[in-house]
C-alpha positions as CSV (number, residue, x, y, z in Angstrom):
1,X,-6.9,-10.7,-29.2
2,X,-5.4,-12.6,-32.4
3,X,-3.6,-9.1,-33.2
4,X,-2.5,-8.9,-29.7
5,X,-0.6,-12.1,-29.9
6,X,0.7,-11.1,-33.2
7,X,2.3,-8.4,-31.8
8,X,3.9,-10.1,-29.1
9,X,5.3,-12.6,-31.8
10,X,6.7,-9.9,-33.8
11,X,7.9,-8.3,-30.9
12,X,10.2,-11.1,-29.4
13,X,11.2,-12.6,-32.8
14,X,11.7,-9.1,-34.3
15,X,13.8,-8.0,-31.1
16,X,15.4,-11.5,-30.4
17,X,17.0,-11.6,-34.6
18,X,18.0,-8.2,-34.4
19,X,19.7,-8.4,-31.6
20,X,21.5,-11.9,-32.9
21,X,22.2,-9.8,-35.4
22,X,24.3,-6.9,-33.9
23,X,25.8,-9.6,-31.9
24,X,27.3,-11.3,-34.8
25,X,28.2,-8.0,-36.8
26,X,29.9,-6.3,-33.7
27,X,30.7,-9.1,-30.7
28,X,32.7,-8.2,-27.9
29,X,36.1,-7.1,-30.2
30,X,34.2,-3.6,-30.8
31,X,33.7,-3.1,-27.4
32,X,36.9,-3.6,-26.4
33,X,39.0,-1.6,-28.9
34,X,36.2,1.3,-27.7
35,X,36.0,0.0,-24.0
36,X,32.6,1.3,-23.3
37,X,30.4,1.4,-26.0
38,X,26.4,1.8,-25.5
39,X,26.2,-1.3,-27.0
40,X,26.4,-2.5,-23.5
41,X,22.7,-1.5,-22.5
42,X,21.2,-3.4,-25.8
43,X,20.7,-6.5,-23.4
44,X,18.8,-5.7,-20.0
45,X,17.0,-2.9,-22.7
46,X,15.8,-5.8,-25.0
47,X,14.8,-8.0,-21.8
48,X,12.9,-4.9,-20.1
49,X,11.1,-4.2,-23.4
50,X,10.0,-7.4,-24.2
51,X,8.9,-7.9,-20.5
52,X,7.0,-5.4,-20.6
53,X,5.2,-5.9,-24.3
54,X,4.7,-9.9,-23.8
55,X,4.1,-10.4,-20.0
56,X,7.1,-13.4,-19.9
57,X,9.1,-12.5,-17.8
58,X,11.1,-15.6,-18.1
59,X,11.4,-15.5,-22.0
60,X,12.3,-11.8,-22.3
61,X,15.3,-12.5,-19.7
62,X,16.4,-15.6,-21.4
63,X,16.1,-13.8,-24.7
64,X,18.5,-10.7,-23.2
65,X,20.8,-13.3,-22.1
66,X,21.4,-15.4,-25.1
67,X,22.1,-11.6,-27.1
68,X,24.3,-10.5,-24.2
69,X,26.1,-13.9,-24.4
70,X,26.1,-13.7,-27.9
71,X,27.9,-10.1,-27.8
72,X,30.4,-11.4,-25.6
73,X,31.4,-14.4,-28.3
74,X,30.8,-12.6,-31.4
75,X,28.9,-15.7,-32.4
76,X,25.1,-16.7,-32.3
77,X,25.8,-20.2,-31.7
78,X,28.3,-20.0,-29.2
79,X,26.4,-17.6,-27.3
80,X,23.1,-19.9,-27.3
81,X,25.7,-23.1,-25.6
82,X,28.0,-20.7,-23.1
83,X,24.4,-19.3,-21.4
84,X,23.5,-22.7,-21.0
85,X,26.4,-24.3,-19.9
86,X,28.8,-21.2,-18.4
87,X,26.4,-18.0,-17.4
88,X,23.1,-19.9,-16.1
89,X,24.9,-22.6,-14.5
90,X,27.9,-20.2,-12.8
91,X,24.6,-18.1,-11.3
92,X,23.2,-21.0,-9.9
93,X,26.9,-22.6,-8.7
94,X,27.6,-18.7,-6.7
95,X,27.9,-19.4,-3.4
96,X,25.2,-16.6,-2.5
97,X,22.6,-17.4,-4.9
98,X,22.4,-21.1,-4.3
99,X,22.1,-19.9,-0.3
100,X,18.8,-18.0,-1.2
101,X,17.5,-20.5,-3.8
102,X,17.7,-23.3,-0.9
103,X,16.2,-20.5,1.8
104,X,13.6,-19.3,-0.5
105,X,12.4,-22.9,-1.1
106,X,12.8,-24.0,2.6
107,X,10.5,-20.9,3.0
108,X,8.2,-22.3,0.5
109,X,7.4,-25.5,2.1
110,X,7.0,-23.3,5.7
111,X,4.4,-21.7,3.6
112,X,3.0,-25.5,2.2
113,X,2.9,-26.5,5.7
114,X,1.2,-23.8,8.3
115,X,-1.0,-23.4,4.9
116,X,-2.0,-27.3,5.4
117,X,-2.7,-27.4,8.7
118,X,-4.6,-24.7,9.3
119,X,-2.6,-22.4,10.8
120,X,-2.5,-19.7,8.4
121,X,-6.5,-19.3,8.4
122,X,-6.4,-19.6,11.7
123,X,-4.2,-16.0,12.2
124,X,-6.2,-14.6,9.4
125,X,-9.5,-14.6,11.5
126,X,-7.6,-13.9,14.6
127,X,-6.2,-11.0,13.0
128,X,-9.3,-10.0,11.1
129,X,-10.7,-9.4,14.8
130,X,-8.4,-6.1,15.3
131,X,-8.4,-4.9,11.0
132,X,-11.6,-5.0,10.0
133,X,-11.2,-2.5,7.3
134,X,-9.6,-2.7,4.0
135,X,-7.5,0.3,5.2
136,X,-6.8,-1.7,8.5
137,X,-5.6,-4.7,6.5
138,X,-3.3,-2.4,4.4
139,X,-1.8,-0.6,7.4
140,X,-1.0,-3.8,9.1
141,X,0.9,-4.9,6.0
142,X,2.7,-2.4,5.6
143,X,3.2,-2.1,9.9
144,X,5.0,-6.0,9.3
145,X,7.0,-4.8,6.7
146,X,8.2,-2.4,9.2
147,X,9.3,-4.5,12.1
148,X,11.2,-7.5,10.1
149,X,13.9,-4.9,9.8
150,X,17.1,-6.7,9.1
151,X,16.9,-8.2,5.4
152,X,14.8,-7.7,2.4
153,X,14.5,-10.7,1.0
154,X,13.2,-12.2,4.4
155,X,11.1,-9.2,5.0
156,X,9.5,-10.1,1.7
157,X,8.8,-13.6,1.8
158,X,7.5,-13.5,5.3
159,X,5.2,-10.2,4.8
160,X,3.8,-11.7,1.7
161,X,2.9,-14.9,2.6
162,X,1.9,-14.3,5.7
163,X,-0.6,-11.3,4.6
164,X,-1.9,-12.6,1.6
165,X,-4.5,-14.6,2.8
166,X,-5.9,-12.0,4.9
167,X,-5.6,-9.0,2.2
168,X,-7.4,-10.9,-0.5
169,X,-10.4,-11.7,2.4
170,X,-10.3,-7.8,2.8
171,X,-10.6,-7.0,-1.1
172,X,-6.9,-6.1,-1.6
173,X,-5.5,-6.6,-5.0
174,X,-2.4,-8.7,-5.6
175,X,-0.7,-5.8,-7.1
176,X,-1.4,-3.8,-4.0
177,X,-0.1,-6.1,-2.1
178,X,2.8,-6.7,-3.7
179,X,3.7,-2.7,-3.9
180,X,3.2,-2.7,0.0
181,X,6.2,-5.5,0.2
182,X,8.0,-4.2,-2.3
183,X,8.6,-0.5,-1.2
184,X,8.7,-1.7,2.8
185,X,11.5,-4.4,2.3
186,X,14.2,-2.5,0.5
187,X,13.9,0.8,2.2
188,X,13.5,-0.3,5.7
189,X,16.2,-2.7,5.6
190,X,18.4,0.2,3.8
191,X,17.9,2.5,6.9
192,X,17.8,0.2,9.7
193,X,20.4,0.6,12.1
194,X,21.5,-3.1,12.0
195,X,20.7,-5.1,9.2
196,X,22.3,-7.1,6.0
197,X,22.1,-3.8,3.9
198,X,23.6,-1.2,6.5
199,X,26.7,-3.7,6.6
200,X,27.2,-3.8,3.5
201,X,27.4,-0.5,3.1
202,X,29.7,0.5,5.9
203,X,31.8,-2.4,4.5
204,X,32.1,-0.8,1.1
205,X,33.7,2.2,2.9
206,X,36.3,0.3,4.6
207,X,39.2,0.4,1.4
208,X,38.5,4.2,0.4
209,X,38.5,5.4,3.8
210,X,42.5,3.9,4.0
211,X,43.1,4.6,0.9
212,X,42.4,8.6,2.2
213,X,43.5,8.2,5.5
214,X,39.9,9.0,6.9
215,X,39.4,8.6,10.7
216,X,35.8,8.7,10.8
217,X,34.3,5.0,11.6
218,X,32.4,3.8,8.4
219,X,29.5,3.0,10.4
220,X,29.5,6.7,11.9
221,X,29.2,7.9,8.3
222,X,26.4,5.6,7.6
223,X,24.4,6.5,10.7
224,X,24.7,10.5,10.2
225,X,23.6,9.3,6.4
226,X,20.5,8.2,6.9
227,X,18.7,11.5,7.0
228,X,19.9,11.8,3.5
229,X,18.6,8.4,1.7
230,X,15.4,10.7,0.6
231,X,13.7,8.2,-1.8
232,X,13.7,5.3,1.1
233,X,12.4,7.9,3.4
234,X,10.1,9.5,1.3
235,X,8.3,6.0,0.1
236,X,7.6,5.0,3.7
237,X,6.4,8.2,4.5
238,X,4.0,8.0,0.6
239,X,2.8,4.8,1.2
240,X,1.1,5.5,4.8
241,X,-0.2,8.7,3.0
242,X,-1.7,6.6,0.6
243,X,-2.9,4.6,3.1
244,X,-4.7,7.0,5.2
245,X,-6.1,9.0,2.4
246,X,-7.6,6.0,0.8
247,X,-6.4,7.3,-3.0
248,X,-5.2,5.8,-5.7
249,X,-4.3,6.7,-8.9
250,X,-2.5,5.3,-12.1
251,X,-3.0,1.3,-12.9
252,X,-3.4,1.2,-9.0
253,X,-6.4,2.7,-9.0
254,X,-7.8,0.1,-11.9
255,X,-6.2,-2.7,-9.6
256,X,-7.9,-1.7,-6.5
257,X,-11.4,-0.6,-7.9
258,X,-11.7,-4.2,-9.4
259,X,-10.3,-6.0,-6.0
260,X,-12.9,-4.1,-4.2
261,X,-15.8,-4.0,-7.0
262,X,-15.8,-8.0,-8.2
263,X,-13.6,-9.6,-5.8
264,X,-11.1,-10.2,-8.0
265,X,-7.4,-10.2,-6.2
266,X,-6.1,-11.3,-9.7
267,X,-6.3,-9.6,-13.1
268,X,-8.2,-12.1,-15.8
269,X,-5.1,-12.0,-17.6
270,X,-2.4,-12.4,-14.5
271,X,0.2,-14.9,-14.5
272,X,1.2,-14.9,-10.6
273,X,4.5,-16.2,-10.1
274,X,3.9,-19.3,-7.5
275,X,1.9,-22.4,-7.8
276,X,-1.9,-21.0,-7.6
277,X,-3.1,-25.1,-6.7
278,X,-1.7,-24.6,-3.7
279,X,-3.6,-21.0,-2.6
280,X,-6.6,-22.9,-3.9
281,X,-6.1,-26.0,-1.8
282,X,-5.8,-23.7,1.2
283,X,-9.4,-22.5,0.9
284,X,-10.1,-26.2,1.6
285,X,-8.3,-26.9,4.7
286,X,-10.1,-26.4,8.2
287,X,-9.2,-23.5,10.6
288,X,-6.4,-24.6,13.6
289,X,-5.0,-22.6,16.1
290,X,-3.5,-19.2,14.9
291,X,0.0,-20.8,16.5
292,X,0.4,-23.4,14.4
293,X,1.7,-20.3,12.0
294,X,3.0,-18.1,14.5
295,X,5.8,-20.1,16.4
296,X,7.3,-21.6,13.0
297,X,7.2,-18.1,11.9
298,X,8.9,-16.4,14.9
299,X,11.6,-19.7,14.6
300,X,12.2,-17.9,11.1
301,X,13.1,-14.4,13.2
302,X,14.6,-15.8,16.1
303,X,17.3,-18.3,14.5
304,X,18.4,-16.0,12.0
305,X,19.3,-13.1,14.0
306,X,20.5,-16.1,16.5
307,X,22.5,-17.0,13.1
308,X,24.1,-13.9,12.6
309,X,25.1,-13.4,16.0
310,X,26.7,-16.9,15.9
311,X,28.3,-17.0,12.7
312,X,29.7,-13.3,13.6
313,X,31.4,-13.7,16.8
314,X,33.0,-17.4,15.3
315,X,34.4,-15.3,12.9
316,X,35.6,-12.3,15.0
317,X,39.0,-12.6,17.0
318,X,38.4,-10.0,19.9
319,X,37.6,-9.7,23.1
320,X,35.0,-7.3,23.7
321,X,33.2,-6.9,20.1
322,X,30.3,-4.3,19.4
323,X,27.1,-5.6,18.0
324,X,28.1,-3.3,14.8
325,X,31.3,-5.9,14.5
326,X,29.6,-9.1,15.1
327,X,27.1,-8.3,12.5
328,X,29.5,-7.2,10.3
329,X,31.6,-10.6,10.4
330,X,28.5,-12.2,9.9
331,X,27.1,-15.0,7.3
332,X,23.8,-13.6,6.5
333,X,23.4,-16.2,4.1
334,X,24.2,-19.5,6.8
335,X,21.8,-17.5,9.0
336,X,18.5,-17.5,6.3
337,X,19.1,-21.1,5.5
338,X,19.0,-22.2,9.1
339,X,15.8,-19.9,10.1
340,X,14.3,-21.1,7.2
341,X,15.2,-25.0,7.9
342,X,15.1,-25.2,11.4
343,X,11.3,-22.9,11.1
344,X,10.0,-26.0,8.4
345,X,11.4,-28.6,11.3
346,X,9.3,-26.4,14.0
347,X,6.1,-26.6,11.5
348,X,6.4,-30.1,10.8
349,X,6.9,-31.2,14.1
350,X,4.2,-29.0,15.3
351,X,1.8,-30.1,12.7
352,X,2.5,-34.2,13.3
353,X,2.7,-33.9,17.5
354,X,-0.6,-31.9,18.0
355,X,-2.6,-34.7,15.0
356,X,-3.6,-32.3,12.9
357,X,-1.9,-34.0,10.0
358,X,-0.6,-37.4,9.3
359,X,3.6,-37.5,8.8
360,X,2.7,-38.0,5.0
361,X,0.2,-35.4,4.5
362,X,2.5,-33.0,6.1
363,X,6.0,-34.0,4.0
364,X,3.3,-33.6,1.2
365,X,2.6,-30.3,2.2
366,X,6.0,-28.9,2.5
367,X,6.8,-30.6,-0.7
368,X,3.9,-28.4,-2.6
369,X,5.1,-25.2,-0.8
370,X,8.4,-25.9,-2.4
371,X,6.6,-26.8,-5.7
372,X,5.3,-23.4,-5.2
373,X,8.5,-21.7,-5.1
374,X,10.2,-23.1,-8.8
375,X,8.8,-20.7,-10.9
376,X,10.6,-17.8,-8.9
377,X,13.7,-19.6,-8.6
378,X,13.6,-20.2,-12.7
379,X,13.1,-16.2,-12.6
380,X,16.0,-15.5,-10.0
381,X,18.6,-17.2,-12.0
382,X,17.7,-15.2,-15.1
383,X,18.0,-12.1,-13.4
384,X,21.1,-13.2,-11.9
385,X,22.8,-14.2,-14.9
386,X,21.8,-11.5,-17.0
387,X,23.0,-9.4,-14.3
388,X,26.4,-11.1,-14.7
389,X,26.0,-10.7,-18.6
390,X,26.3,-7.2,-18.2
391,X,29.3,-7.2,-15.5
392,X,30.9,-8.5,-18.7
393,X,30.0,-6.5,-20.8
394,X,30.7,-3.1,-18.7
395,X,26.6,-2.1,-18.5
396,X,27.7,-0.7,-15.5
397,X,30.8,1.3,-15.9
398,X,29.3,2.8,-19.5
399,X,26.6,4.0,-17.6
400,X,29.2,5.9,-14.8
401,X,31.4,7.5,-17.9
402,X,28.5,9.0,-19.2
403,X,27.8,10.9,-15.7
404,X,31.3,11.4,-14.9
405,X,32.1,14.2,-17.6
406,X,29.4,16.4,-15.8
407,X,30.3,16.4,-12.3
408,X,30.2,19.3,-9.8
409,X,30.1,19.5,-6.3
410,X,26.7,21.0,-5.6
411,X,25.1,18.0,-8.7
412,X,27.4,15.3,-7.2
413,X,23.9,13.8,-5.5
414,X,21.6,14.1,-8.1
415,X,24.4,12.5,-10.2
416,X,24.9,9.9,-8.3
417,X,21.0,9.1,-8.0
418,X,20.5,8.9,-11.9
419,X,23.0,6.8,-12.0
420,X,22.8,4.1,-9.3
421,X,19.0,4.4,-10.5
422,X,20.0,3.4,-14.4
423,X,22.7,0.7,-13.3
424,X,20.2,-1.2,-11.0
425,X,17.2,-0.7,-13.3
426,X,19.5,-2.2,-16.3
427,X,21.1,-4.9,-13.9
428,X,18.5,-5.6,-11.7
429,X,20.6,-5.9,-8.5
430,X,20.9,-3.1,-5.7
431,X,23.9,-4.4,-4.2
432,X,26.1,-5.0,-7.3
433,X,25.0,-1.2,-7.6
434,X,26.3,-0.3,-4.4
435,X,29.6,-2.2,-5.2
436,X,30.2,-0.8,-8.5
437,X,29.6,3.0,-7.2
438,X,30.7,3.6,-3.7
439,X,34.4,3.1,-4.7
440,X,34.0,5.4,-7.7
441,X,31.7,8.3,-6.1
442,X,33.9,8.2,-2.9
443,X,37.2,9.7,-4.7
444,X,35.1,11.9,-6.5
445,X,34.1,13.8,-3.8
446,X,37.1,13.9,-2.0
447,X,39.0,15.8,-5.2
448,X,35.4,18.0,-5.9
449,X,35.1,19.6,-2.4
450,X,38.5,19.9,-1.7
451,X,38.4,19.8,2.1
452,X,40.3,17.3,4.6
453,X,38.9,14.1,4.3
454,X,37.5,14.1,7.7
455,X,35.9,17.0,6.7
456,X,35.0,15.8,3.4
457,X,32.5,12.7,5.0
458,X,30.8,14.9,7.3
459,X,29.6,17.3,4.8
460,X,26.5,17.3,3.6
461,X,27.3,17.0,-0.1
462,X,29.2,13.9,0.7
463,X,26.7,12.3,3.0
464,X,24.2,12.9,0.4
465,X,26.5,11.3,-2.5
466,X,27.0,8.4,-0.7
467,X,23.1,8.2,0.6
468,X,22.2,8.9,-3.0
469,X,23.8,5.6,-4.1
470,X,21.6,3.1,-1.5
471,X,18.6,5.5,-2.7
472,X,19.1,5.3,-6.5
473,X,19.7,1.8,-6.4
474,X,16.5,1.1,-4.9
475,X,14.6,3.3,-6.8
476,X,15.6,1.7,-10.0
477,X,15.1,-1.8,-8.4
478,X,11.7,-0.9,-7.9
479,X,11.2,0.2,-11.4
480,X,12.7,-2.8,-13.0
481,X,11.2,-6.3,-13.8
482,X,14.4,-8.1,-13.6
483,X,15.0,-6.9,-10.1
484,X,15.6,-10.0,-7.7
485,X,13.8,-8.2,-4.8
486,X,10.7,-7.2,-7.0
487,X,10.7,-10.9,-8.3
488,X,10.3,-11.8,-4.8
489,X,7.7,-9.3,-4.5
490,X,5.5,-10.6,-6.9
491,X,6.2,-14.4,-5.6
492,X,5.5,-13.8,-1.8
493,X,2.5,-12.1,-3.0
494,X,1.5,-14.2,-5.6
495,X,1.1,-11.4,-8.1
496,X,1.3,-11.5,-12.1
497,X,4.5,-9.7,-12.3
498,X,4.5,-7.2,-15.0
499,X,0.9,-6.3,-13.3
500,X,3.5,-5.4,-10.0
501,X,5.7,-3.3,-12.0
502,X,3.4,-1.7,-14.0
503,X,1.2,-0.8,-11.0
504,X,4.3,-0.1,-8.6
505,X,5.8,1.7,-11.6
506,X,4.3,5.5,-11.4
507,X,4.1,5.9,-7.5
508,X,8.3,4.9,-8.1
509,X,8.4,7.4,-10.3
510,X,6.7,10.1,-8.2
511,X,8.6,9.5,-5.4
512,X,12.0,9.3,-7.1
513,X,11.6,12.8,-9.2
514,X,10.7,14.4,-6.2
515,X,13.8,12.7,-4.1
516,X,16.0,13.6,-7.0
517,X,14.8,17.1,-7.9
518,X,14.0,18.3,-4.1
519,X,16.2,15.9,-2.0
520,X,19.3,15.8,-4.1
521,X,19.3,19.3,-6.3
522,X,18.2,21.2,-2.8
523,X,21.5,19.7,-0.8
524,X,23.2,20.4,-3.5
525,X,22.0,24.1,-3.1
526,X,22.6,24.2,1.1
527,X,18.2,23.4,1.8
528,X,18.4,21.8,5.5
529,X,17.5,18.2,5.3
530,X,15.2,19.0,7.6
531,X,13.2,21.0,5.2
532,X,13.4,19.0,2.1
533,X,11.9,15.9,4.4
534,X,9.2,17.7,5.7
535,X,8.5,19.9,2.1
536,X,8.5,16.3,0.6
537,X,6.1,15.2,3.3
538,X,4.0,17.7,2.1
539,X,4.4,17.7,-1.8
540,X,3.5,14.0,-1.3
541,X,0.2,14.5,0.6
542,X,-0.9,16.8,-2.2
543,X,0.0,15.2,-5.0
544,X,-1.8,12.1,-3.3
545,X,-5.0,14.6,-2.2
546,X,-5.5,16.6,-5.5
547,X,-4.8,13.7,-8.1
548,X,-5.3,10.2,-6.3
549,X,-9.1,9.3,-6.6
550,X,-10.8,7.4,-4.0
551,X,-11.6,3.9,-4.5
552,X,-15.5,3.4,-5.7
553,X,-16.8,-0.1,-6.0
554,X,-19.0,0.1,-9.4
């Protein structure tokens, strides 16, 4: 154990210095006269190593930011007082980070109250009526994560939270857990029909699409794309394999023969990222009606798609709008914070006007469930800025140069993939992904495959390209620990985080290779769509029947 720690000592101070060091030699001057240089990447890589080697999460992002910062000033010093008072404090001042901080802990003292008065035990046993299996309470985790369709990081918080009670009474370990929110919320979001991420991505389209004179709507594009996002498709389709085939394999397998063997939801060494006092305290509250969680929850639901619709058609100017443009004009982020107020109002007033608590026992409550929530928050604004660390210094577009010498139509997609996938495993962030490629891959394809631009969208190579972005960028979000959405992950589920990604890590990893050799190589080639989905389908079952091991309780 005492060379363990050593190691981890070394490791930050050896990593942080050097790092300090390059800063001061080279600074931002270098980079500039070279425009992108792979110095870039030294950041996120130093804050994904050291993540990963000393389990703080926290440090290893601060540490990558104060290098990045320092790059950026040429100067140690500097760099230590502009994070503090410039990068950490701008991520926290953005107008769409400070929105989900204040939803995320409005949805933390939801949590603090239906925990606290019951309610949340109470739908545990009235659910545990219908799954009575471990594989039951897996499948209806990953069945929730389905049907909140239309954003991630609500999808995330509510399927963990809601869940967790119930899978860790069925022997389910955190990191599974946390693996089934993870790889639902992203991916369903990403293909619903309607949701924040589908508008976001027909939006993207709107400037190249003038810029070519395309007649095509966006949101036609995005529809016939869908077939085409093959890692989003392919990870719903692995995880209710893995579900019904009862395998595991990897650290999963470790995870889940412990959960089931000992009881043991938690590694002995797990650091989960919320306030565990307050899962504790929740084992001590009386049962109440399964309601008392229910209605505050489907307040959450109902007042922010009521939001969106609300906020859109104020902003539209038109008589007859489609549901595609209300959306569209839409504040996604007005909506969360008002689902998630109005839902703590719903569960507070329930809780105090049926006497199951007194008014200050229930403010208490709320106020522990946003307690809960700090550590996560601390964690989303260090992704955040170290994500806006490496907009400075170019992560992103050093990473696209590298690809862009190498370009063909028929390896435009599987291009594209590796890309998005190293920009959002280095960033952290899909979306800044998304916004960062779309305008570049878009006028790449139109000069590659040479065809009218009405022609060009509908083809498959181009659908694929453009699908190959959402895909990649979720793929490398689910491999990366300074991911917002796999922070949230871990939070909502109450997992040790580097436990998440490390167990999450190689079913990722199976399912990208196989999206990026099969999916995006065999477009590129002329396969059907068709046929890669349903080979994949079947590549996926075997890999899952011939090298996952069924989980035995020792």
């Amino acid at each position: 154990m005492k060379l363990i720690k050593w190691f981890k000592i070394i490791s930050i101070l050896g990593l942080f210095l050097a790092g300090l060091a390059l800063a001061e030699t080279v600074g931002l001057a270098s980079i500039k006269e070279d425009e992108l240089s792979w110095l870039s990447i030294w950041p996120p890589i130093i804050a994904i190593i050291l993540a990963l080697i000393t389990h703080e999460a926290h440090l290893a992002l601060f540490i990558g930011i104060l290098v990045g910062v320092s790059m950026i000033t040429g100067n140690p010093l500097t760099g230590i007082t502009n994070a503090l008072d410039t990068y950490i404090v701008g991520s926290v001042t953005d107008h769409g980070h400070a929105s989900i901080l204040i939803f995320t802990l409005a949805f933390g003292g939801l949590i603090g109250v239906i925990t606290a008065n019951g309610g949340m035990k109470g739908a545990v046993d009235f659910a545990s009526k219908y799954a009575t299996s471990n594989r039951r309470s897996q499948f209806a985790t990953a069945a929730m994560g389905l049907v909140i369709f239309f954003d991630d990081y609500a999808n995330t918080l509510l399927v963990g939270n809601m869940m967790r009670p119930f899978t860790d009474k069925a022997r389910i370990s955190r990191e599974k857990l946390s693996y089934l929110v993870d790889s639902t919320a992203a991916p369903v979001a990403s293909l619903a029909v309607i949701s924040s991420w589908s508008v976001f991505q027909m939006s993207l389209l709107e400037t190249p699409y003038k810029q070519y004179d395309v007649t095509i709507n966006p949101y036609f594009t995005f529809l016939q794309s869908i077939p085409f996002s093959f890692y989003c498709i392919l990870t719903l389709i692995f995880i209710f394999l893995n579900i019904l085939l009862k395998k595991e394999y990897g650290p999963m397998h470790n995870a889940e023969t412990r959960a089931l063997s000992t009881g043991k939801v938690l590694s002995d060494h797990a650091k989960p990222l919320s306030d565990p006092s307050l899962i504790e305290d929740s084992q001590k509250v009386p049962t109440s009606h399964w309601n008392n969680a229910f209605i505050p929850i489907f307040v959450v639901v109902a007042v922010t798609i009521g939001g969106l619709v609300i906020t859109g058609l104020r902003s539209l100017d038109m008589q007859h709008p489609t549901l595609r443009d209300i959306i569209g004009a839409s504040d996604p982020y007005a909506s969360l914070i008002w689902g998630a107020s109005f839902s703590s109002i719903s569960a507070i007033g329930l809780t105090i006007g049926r006497k199951i608590l007194t008014l200050e026992k229930t403010l208490d409550a709320w106020v522990n469930g946003v307690r809960s929530m700090v550590m996560a928050c601390i964690i989303l604004v260090l992704a955040w800025t170290i994500g806006s660390v490496c907009k400075d210094l170019k992560t992103a577009e050093y990473l696209v140069s590298i690809s862009s010498n190498i370009l063909s139509p028929a390896m435009l997609p599987f291009i594209t993939f590796v890309t998005a996938a190293a920009i959002s495993f280095s960033t952290g962030s899909s979306w800044a992904t998304m916004s960062i490629l779309v305008p570049v891959v878009v006028p790449m394809a139109m000069h590659l495959l040479n065809m009218s631009p009405d022609a060009t969208v509908e083809s498959p190579i181009f659908l694929a390209t453009f699908a190959s972005v959402l895909s990649g960028s979720v793929f490398g979000d689910h491999c990366s620990p300074i991911s917002d959405t796999t922070i949230l992950s871990s939070t909502a589920s109450a997992s040790d985080h580097i436990d998440h990604v490390k167990t999450q890590m190689p079913y990722a990893l199976t399912v990208g290779i196989l999206s990026l050799t099969l999916g995006c190589l065999g477009i590129g080639f002329g396969i059907p769509v068709w046929v890669i989905l349903l080979s994949g389908t079947a590549i996926l079952w075997a890999i899952m029947h011939f090298i996952g091991k069924p989980i035995v309780p020792t």
